[in-house]
C-alpha positions as CSV (number, residue, x, y, z in Angstrom):
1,X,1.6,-11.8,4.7
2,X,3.7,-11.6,8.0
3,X,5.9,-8.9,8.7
4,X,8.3,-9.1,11.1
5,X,10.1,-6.2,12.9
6,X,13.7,-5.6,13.0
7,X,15.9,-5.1,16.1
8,X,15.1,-1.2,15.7
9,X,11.7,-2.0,15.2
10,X,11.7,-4.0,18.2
11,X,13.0,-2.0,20.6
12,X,11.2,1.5,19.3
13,X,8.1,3.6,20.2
14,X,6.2,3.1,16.9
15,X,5.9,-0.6,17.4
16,X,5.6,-1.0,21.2
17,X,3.1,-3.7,22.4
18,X,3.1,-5.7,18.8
19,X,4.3,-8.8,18.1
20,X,7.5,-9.3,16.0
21,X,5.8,-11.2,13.8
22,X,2.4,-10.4,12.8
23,X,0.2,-10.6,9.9
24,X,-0.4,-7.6,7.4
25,X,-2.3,-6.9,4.4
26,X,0.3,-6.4,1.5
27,X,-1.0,-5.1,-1.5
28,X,1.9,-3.0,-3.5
29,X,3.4,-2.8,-7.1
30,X,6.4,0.4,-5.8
31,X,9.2,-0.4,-3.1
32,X,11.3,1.2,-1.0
33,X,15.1,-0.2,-2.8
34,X,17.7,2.1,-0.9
35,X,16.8,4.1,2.1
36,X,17.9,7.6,2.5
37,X,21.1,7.7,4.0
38,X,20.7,7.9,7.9
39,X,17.2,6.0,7.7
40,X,16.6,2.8,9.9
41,X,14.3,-0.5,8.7
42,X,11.9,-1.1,11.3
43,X,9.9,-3.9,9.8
44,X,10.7,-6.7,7.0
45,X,9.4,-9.2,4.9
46,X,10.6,-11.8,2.5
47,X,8.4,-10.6,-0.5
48,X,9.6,-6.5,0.8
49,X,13.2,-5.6,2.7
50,X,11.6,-2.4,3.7
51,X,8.2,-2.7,4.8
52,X,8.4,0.3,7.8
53,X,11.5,3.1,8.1
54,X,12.4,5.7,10.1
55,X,14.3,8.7,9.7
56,X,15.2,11.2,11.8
57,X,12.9,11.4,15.4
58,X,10.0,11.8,13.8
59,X,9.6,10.6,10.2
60,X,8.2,7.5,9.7
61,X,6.5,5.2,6.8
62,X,5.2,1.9,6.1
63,X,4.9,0.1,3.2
64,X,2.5,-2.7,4.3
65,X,-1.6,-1.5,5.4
66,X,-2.3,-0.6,8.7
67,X,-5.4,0.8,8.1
68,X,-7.4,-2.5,6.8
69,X,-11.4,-2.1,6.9
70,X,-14.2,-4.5,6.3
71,X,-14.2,-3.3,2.9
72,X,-11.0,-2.7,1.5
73,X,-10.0,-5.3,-0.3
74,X,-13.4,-4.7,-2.1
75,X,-12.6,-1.2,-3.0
76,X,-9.2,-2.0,-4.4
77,X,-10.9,-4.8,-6.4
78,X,-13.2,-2.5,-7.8
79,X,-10.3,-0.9,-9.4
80,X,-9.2,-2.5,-12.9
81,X,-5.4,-2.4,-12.6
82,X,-5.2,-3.5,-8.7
83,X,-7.7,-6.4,-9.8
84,X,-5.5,-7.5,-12.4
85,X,-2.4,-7.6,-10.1
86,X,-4.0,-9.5,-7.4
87,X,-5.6,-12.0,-10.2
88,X,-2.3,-12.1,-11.6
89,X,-0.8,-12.9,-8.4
90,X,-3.3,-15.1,-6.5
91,X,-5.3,-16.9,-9.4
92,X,-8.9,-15.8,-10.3
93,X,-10.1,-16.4,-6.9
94,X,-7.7,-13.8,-5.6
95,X,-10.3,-11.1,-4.3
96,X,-12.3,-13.5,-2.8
97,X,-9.5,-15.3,-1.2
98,X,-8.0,-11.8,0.4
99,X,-11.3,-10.7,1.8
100,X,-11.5,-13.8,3.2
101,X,-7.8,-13.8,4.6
102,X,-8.3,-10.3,6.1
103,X,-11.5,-10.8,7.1
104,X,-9.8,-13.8,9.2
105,X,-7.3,-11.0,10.8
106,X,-9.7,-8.3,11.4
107,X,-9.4,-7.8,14.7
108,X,-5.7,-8.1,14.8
109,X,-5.6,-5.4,12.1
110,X,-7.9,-3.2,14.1
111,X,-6.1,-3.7,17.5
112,X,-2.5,-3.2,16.0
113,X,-3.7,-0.3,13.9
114,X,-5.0,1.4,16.7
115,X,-2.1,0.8,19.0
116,X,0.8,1.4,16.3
117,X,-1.8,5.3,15.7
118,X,-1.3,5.5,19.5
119,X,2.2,5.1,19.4
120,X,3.0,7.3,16.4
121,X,1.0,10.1,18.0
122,X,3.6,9.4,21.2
123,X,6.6,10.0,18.8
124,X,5.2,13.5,17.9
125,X,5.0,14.6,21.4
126,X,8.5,13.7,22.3
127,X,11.0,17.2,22.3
């Protein structure tokens, strides 16, 4: 699914040197609804209003996954209640389909991961 950044998002250190739009591996049954009062939305998506936050300097989180490997989506199909929500959501081919998908993306996962690591690891160091 494609998330795409907000104007915070946009213009702040966690996301610096992604695109606004860029594709993500969703894969969630709990949301963020309401943010904690002071808290900025950084990223967004039709199917999730909150995908990434921030609040305060250094507090950050993110609802879609960064940290996409080779064999993820089999590992989370190997589990009987995510394999029933993504069957229930994509059809009986879903697993298959999603590896696939992300598979497809793999580089741009790894790229953005590691930059978006990079960047957070820039927030921390900041007084």
């Amino acid at each position: 699914m494609d998330i795409q950044l907000t104007e915070e998002g946009a213009t702040g250190i966690l996301f610096d040197d992604l695109p606004a739009t860029f594709p993500s591996l969703q894969w969630h049954s709990a949301e963020v609804k309401q943010m904690p009062a002071g808290a900025k939305c950084l990223a967004t998506s039709p199917a999730c209003t909150v995908q990434a936050m921030q609040w305060g300097p250094r507090a950050f989180s993110a609802q879609f996954h960064i940290e996409v490997e080779n064999d993820t989506v089999d590992n989370w199909a190997g589990i009987p209640e995510y394999a029933g929500a993504l069957q229930k959501a994509l059809g009986p081919e879903g697993a298959r389909q999603l590896k696939a998908d992300c598979a497809a993306h793999m580089a741009d996962f790894n790229r953005m991961a590691e930059r978006l690591y990079i960047n957070w690891l820039q927030t921390s160091a900041q007084a």
